[in-house]
N, C-alpha and C positions, 0 to 999 in steps of 0.2 A: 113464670109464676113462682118457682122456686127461688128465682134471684131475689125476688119483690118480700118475699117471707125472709128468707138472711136478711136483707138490709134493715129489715120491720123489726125483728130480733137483735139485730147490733145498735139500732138507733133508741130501745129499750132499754138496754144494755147501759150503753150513752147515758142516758136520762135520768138512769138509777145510779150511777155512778156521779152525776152532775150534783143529784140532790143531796147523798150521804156526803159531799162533801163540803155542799152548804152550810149543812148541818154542823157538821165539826167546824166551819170556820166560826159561827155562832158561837160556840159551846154548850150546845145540846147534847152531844154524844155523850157517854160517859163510855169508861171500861166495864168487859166481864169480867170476872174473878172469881175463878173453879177451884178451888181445893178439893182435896180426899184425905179423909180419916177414915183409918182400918181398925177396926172393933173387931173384938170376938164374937160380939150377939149387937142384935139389932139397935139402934141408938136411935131417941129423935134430936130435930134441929129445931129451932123455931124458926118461923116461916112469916117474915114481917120486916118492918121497914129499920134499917139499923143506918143511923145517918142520915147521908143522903144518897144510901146503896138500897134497897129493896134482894132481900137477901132469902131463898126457898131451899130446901134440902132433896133428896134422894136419897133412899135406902137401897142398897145394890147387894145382892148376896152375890159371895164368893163361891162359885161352885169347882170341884175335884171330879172328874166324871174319869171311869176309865170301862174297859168293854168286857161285860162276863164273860165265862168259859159258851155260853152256849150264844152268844153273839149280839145281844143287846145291849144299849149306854147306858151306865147304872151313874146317877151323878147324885153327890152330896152336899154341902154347904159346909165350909170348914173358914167361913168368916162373911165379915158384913166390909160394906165401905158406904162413910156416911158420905154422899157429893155435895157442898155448897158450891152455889150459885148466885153471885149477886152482880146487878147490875141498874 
């Protein structure tokens, strides 16, 4: 039963592999493309189609955490990083 579940998983595996590649012979696929920009305070992006990239942001705070004297994690935010994402 067990061997019958691997081979049902690698033949998955297979198939998904088969089709992402279709794809790209097409040219379907496009790339992702991650930048980060590091702000002092919170920035927005705009979150919409540039091109022919469809491009969304993330606001990520920076945290500084270190341990008080009586043993709890005291964290604070000492910057932002704005993530794009387009693909």
């Amino acid at each position: 039963m067990a061997s019958f579940k691997t081979a049902l998983a690698i033949a998955a595996g297979f198939a998904a592999l088969a089709s992402a590649s279709a794809a790209n012979a097409r040219g379907g696929a496009k790339e992702v493309f991650v930048q980060d920009y590091q702000f002092a305070k919170p920035m927005h992006g705009y979150s919409g189609h540039s091109g022919n990239y469809y491009c969304d942001y993330q606001r990520l705070p920076n945290r500084k955490c270190s341990i008080n004297a009586n043993g709890t994690e005291s964290c604070r935010i000492v910057g932002w990083t704005l993530r794009e994402m387009c693909q």
